[in-house]
C-alpha positions as CSV (number, residue, x, y, z in Angstrom):
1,X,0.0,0.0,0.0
2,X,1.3,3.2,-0.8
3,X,2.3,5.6,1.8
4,X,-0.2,8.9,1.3
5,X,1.8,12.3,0.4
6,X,1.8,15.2,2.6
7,X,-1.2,17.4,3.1
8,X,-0.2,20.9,4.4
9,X,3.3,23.0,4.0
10,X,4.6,21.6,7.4
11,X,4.2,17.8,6.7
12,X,6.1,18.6,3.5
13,X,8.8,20.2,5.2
14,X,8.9,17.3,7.9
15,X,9.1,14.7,4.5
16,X,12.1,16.9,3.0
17,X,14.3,17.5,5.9
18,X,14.2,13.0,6.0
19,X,15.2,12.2,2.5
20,X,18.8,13.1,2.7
21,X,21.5,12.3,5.5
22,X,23.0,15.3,4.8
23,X,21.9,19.0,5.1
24,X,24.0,20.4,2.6
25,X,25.7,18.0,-0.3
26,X,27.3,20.1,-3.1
27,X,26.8,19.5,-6.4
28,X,23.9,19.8,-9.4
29,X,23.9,16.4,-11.2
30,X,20.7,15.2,-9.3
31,X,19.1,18.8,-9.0
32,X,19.4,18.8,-12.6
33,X,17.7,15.7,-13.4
34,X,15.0,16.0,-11.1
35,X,14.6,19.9,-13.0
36,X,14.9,17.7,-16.7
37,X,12.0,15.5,-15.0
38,X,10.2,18.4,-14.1
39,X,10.7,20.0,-17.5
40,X,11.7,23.4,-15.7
41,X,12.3,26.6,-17.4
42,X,11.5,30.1,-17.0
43,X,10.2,32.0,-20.2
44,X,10.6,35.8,-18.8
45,X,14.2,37.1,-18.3
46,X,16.0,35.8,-15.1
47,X,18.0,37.9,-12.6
48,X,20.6,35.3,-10.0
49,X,22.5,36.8,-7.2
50,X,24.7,35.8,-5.4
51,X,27.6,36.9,-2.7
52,X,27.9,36.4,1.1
53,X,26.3,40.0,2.2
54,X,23.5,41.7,0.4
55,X,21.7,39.3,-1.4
56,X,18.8,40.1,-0.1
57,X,18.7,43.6,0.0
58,X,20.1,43.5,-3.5
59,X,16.6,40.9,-4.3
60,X,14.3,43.5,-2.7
61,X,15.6,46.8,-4.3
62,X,15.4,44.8,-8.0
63,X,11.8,43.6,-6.9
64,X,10.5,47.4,-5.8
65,X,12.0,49.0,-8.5
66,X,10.4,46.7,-11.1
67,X,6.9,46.2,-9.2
68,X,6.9,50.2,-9.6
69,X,8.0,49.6,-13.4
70,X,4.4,47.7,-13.9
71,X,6.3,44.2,-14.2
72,X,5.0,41.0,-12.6
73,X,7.9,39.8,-10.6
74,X,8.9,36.9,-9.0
75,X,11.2,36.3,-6.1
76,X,13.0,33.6,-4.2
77,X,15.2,34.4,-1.2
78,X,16.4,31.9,1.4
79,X,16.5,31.7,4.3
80,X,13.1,33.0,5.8
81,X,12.6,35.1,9.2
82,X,9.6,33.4,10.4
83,X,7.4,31.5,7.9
84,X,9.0,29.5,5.0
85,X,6.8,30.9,2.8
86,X,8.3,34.2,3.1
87,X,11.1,32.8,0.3
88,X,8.7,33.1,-2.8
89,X,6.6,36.1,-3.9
90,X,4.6,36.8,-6.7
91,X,3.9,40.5,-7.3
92,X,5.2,41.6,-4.4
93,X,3.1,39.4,-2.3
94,X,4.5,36.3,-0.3
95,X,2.8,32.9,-1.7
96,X,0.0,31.1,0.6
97,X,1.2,28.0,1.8
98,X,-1.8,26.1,0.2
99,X,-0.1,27.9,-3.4
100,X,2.9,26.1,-2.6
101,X,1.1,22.3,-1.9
102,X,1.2,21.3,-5.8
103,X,4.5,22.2,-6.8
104,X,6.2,20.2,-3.9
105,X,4.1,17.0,-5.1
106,X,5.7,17.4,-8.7
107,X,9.2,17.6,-7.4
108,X,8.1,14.2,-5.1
109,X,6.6,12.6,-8.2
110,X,9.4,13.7,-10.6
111,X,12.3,12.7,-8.0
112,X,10.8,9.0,-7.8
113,X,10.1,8.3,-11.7
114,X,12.6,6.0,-12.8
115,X,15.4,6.0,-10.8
116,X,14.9,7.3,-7.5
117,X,16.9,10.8,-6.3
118,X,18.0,11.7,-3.0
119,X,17.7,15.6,-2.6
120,X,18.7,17.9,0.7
121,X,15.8,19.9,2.4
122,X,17.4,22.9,0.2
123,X,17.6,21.3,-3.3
124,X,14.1,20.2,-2.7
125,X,12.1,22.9,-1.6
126,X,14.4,24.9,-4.2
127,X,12.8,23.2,-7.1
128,X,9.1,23.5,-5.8
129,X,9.4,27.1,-5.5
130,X,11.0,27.4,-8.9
131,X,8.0,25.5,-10.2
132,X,5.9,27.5,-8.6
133,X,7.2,30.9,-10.3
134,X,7.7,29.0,-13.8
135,X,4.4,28.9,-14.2
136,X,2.8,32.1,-12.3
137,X,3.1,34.1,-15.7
138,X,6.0,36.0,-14.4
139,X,7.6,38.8,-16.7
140,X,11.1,39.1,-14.8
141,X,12.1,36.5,-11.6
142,X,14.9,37.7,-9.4
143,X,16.2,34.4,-7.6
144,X,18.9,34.5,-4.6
145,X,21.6,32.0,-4.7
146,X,21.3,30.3,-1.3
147,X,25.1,29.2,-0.9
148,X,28.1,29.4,-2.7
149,X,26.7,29.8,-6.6
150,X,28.8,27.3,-9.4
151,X,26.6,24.0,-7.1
152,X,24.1,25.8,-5.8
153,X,20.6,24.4,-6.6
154,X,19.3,27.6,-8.1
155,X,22.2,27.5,-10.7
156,X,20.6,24.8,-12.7
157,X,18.5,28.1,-14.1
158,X,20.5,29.9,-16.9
159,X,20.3,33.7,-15.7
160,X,19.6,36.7,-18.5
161,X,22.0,38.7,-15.3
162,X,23.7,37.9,-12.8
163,X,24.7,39.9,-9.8
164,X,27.7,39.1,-7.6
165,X,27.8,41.2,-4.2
166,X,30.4,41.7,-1.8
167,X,32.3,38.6,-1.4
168,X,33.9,37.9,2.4
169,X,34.7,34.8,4.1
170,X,31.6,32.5,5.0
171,X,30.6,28.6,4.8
172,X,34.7,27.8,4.5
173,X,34.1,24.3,5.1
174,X,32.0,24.2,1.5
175,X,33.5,27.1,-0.7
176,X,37.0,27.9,0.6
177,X,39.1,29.0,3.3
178,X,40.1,32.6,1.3
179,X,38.2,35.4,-0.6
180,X,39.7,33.9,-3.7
181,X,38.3,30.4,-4.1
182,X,35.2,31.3,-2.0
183,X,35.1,34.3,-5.3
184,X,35.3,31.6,-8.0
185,X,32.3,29.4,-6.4
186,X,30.2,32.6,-6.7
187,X,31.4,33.3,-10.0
188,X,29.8,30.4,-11.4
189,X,26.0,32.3,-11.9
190,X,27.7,33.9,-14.3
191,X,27.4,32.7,-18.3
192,X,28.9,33.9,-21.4
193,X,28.4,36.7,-23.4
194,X,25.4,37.6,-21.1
195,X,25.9,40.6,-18.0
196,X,27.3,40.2,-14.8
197,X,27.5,42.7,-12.4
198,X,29.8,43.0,-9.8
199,X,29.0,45.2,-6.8
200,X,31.8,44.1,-4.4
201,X,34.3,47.3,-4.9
202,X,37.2,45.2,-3.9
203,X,36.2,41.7,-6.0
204,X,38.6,38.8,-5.8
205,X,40.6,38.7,-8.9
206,X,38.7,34.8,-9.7
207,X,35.6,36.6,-10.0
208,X,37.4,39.0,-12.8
209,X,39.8,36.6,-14.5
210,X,36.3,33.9,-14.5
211,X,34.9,36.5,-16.7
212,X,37.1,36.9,-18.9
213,X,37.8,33.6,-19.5
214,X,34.2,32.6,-19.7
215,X,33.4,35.8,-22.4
216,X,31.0,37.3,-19.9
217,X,29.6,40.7,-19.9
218,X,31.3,42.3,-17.3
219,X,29.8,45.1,-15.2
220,X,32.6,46.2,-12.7
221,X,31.5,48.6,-9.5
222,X,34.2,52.1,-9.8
223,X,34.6,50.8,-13.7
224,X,31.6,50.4,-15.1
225,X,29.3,52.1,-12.5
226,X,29.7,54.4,-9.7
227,X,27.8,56.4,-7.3
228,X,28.2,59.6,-5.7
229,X,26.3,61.5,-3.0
230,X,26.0,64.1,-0.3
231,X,24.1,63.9,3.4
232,X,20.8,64.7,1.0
233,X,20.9,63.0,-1.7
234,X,23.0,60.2,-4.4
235,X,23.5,59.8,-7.7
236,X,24.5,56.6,-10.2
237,X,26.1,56.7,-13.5
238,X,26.8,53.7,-15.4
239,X,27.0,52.8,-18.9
240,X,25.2,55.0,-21.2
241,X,22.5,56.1,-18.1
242,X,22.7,58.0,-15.3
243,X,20.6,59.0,-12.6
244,X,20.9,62.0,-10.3
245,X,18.9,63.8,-7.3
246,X,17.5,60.2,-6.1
247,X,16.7,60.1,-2.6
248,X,18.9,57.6,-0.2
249,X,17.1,54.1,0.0
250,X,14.7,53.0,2.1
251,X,16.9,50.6,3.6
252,X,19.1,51.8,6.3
253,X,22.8,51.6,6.1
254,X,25.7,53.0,4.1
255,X,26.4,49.4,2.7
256,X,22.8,49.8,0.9
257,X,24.6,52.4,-1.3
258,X,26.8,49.5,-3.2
259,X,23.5,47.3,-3.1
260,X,21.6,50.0,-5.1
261,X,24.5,50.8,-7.1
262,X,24.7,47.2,-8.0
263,X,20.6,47.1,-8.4
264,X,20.7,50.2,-11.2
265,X,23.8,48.4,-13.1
266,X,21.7,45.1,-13.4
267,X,19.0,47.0,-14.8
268,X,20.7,48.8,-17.1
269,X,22.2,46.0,-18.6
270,X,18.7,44.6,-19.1
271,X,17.0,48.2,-20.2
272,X,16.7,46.2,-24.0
273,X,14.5,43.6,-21.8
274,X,13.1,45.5,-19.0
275,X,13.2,49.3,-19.8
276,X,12.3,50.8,-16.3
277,X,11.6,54.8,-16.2
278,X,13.7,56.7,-14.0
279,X,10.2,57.7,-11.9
280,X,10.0,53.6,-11.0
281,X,13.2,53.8,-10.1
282,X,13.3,56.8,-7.6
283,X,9.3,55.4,-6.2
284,X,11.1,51.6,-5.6
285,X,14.3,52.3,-3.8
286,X,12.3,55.1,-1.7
287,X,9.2,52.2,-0.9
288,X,11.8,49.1,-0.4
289,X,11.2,47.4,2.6
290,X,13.1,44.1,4.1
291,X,12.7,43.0,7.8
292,X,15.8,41.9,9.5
293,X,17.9,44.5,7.9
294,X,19.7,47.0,9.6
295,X,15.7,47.5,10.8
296,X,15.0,50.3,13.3
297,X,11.5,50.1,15.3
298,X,10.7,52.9,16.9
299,X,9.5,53.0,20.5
300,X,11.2,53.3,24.2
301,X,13.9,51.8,24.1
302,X,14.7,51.4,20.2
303,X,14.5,48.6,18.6
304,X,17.3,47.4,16.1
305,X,16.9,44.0,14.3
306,X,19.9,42.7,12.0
307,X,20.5,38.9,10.5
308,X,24.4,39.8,10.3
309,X,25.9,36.4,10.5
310,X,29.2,37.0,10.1
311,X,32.4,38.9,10.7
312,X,31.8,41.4,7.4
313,X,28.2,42.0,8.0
314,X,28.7,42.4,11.6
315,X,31.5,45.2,10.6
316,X,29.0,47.4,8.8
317,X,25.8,46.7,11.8
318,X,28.8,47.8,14.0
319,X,29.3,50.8,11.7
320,X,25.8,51.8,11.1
321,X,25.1,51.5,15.1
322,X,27.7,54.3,15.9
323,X,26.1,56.2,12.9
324,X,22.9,56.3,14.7
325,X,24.2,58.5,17.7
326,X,24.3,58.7,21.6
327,X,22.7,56.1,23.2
328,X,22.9,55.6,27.0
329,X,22.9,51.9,27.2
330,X,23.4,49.3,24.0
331,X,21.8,46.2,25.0
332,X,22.6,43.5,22.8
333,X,20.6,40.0,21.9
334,X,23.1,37.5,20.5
335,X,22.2,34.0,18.8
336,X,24.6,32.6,16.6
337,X,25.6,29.4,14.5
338,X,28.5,27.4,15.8
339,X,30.4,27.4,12.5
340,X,30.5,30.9,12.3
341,X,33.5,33.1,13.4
342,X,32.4,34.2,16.3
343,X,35.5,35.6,18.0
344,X,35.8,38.5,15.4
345,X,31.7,39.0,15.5
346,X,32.2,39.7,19.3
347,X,35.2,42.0,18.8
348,X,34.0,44.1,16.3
349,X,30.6,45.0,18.0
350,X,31.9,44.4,21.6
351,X,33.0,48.3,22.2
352,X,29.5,48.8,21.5
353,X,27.9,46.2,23.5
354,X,26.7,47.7,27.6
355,X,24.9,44.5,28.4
356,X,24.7,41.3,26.8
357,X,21.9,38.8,26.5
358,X,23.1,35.7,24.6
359,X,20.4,32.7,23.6
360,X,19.8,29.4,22.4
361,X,18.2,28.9,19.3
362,X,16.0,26.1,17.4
363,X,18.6,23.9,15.8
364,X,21.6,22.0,16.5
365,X,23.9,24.0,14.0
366,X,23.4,26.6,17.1
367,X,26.1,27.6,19.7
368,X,24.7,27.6,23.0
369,X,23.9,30.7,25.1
370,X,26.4,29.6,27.5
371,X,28.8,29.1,24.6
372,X,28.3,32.4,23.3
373,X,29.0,33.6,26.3
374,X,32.3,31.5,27.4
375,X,33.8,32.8,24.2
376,X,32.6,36.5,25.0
377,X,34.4,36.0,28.3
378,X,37.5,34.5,26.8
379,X,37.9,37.6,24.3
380,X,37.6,39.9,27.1
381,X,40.4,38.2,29.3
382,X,43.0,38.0,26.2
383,X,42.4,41.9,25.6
384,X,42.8,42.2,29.0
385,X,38.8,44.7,28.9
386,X,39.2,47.5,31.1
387,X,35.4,47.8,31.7
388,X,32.6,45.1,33.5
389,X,30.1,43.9,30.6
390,X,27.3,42.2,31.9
391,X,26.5,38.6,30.6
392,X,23.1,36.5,30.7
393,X,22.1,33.4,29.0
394,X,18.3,32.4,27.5
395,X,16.4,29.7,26.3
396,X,15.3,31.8,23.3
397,X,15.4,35.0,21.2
398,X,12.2,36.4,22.9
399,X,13.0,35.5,26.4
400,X,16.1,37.1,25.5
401,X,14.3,40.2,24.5
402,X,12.0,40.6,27.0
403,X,15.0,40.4,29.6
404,X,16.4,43.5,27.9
405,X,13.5,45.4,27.7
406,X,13.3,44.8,31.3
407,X,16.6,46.1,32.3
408,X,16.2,48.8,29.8
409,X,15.6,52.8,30.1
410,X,13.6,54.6,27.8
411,X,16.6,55.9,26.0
412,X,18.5,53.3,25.7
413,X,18.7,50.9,22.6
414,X,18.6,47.3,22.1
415,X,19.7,45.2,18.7
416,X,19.1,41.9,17.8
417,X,21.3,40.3,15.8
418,X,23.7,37.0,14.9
419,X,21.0,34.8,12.6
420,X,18.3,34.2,10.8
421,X,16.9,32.4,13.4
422,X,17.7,35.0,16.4
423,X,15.9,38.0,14.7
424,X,12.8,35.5,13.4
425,X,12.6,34.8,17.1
426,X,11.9,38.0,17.8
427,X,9.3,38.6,15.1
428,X,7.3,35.6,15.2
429,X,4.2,37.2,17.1
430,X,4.9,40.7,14.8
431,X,6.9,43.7,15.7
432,X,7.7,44.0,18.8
433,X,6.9,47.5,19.8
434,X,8.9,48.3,23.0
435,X,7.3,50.6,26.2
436,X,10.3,50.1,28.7
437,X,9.0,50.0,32.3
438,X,10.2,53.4,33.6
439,X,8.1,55.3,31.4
440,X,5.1,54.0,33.9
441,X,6.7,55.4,37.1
């Protein structure tokens, strides 16, 4: 008797995350087949990006800017905050997990004709998704490259553009323990003779010499484009286009500059395609929105929610933080993975840092809280720290929070920040919208 296929988006989830004894196994061979089976293919131009920060940001810029162009877009960003659903939209809205149900029954019917194939949790809800925006009558999809990029599963789709952001070391133990061979696994979105835009301003030379030798159409950031700009307002020139007067983006942060810089060179390249006015331009990087991003809610304390994840992204939440101005107290919510280097993470915001509230999260790829916190403690005795920081530990992100909220004045300022996982925590009943104790007194 057959066993019955999942019902709802959880049980299908649950099935995927048993079918491979491995979370991550590089390679496309059997992503590929399973995509032949499936008969996969995208008939509107295709926008891939990859890199280890702003990806995202990068997906969400292209998105607003073409939703305000009048173009039905598609989008499919990993990993997601809260709900997994939250990786594909149509139109700008987020799929219903219902939408989803059909697509992730292909992939299980295709993956078992003939010869049976073993795919990771990522490869296969990679290819349901992709289904899914194959045939929702898209005119432009704009897919994020989860890891790495020459054997990542989203790189069995041939992109019209491809988009390389800044490159830093992440995921050693897959792409590379340098910027160089971690450059050339990124480099592999990239195909000949069509555009690929490189945003990082400092790219490894394997990203530059992999373009050349692969007859690419190379879009280089301070070459090809550039930006320029004042405390009110930036300006892009690129080949044969320029833009001037545009208001900063939506998205908070200096790095967001190189992002957007990187966002109008991609769709330059593909004005023949997609022409987009300059009014859609200015309307979708002024509306942009992305949660988890450099993402300030207002209220008493303030509220400062980041997915940084690693030593470079952590360098520009550091850097954005002391942009913001005085704050009396910084106190910080820290979840992080175990393979991450964490030692630099800590050092570079540490300065910042009055309080620290480190947690636990939902998976075993997770330091522990009382990890976290043995290494904080171990940084601070080889630097010989001249000042007492004050360390807790928590089950969670939102016990974690609620602890600092407690302790908190009005004034003071609280960020969240080390993972996917720590800032979904923290959103998974909403925004938290923050009324510190003492304003009651």
């Amino acid at each position: 008797m057959k066993t019955p296929l999942p019902s709802t988006l959880d049980a299908w989830l649950a099935h995927c995350e048993q079918l491979h004894p491995k979370n991550i196994d590089m390679g496309l061979d059997r992503v590929r087949d399973v995509a032949r089976r499936l008969d996969l293919r995208f008939d509107a131009p295709v926008i891939t990006v990859a890199g280890t920060n702003g990806k995202g940001s990068t997906c969400a810029m292209l998105e607003a800017v073409l939703l305000q162009a009048g173009y039905r877009t598609g989008v499919y960003t990993s990993p997601h905050l809260v709900h997994f659903q939250e990786r594909c939209r149509v139109h700008g809205e987020t799929v219903t997990p219902e939408a989803l149900l059909p697509h992730f029954e292909a992939v299980e019917l295709a993956r078992l004709r003939g010869e049976p194939v073993s795919l990771t949790y990522f490869e296969f809800t990679t290819l349901a998704i992709l289904r899914c925006l194959s045939l929702s009558g898209l005119e432009v999809a704009i897919l994020e490259v989860g890891l790495g990029g020459r054997l990542d599963a989203v790189n069995v789709i041939d992109a019209d553009c491809a988009v390389i952001t800044s490159i830093d070391l992440d995921h050693m133990e897959f792409l590379g323990h340098d910027r160089e061979t971690i450059g050339l696994e990124k480099a592999g979105i990239m195909r000949t003779g069509r555009p690929v835009v490189v945003s990082d301003p400092v790219p490894p030379q394997s990203v530059l010499d992999r373009a050349l030798e692969i007859g690419a159409d190379l879009w280089r950031f301070g070459t090809d484009f550039n930006f320029s700009g004042d405390k009110l307002q930036w300006g892009w020139a690129g080949r044969g286009r320029r833009y001037s007067g545009l208001a900063y983006p939506a998205l908070r942060g200096a790095n967001q500059l190189v992002n957007a810089s990187g966002v109008l060179a991609a769709l330059t390249a593909l004005r023949d395609r997609l022409p987009v006015t300059a009014q859609a331009v200015r309307n979708g990087l002024a509306m942009v929105e992305l949660p988890g991003r450099f993402q300030i809610v207002p209220g008493q304390p303030t509220l400062v929610l980041d997915v940084a994840h690693n030593p470079h992204s952590v360098a520009a939440l550091t850097a954005n933080l002391d942009a913001m101005g005085f704050a009396p107290c910084t106190h910080a919510v820290l979840g992080a993975m175990a393979d991450k280097d964490l030692g630099p993470m800590l050092a570079k915001i540490g300065p910042l840092v009055d309080k620290w509230y480190f947690t636990d999260l939902p998976t075993p790829r997770a330091e522990t809280a009382a990890g976290l916190q043995a290494k904080w403690h171990a940084l601070q005795m080889v630097a010989g720290a001249r000042r007492e920081v004050p360390t807790s530990t928590y089950h969670d992100p939102m016990d974690a929070l609620n602890a600092a909220v407690a302790s908190a004045d009005p004034a003071d300022r609280i960020v969240v920040f080390g993972s996917f996982f720590t800032v979904g925590g923290v959103l998974k009943d909403g925004i938290p919208r923050l009324h510190a104790k003492h304003l009651d007194a």
